[in-house]
C-alpha positions in Angstrom: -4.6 48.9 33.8 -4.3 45.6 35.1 -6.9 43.9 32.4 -4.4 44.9 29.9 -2.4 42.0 31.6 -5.2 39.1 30.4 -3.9 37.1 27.2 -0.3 38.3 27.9 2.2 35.6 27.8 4.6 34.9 30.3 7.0 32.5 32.4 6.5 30.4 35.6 9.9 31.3 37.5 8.3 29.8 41.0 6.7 26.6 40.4 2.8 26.9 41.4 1.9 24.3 43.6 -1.3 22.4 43.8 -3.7 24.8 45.4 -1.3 27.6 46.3 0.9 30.3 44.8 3.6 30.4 42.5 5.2 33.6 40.5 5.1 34.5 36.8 7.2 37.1 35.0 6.0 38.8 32.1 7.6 41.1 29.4 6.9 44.8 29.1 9.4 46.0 26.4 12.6 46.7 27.3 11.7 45.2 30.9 9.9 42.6 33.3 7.8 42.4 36.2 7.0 39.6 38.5 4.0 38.5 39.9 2.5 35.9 42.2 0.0 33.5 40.2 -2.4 31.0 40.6 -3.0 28.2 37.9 -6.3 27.9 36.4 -6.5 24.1 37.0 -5.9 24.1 41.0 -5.4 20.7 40.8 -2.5 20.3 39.0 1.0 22.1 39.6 2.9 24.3 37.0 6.6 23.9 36.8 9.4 26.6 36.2 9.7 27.1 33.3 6.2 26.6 31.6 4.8 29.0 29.5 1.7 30.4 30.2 -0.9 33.1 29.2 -2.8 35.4 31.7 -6.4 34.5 31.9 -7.6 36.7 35.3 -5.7 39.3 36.9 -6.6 39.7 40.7 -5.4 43.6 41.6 -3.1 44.8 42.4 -0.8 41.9 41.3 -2.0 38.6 41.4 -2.7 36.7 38.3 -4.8 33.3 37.6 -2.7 31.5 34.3 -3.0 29.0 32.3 -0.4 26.6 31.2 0.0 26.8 26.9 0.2 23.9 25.1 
């Protein structure tokens, strides 16, 4: 179900831009899924390679994250 997905932790592997969309992978196992992803602060982009944690998913697969400290 896609709320399992909030609180996962994942990996920005598109760079989410200021206002726009970006992609995330995150770990299932064995595997990995992608998906497009919005950062909760609009305002401020996330780089590749920032890890960050799911905080709203958007079905069927977009995700709002937030960048960890």
């Amino acid at each position: 179900m896609a709320t399992d997905l909030v609180g996962r932790e994942g990996l920005v592997t598109t760079t989410i831009p200021v206002g726009g969309m970006g992609e995330v992978r995150l770990g299932f196992g064995r595997g990995s899924e992608t998906y497009g992803a919005y950062g909760a602060n609009r305002g401020v982009p996330v780089p590749i390679g920032t890890r960050v944690t799911v905080v709203q998913v958007y079905p069927p697969r977009t995700l709002v994250v937030s960048a960890d400290a």
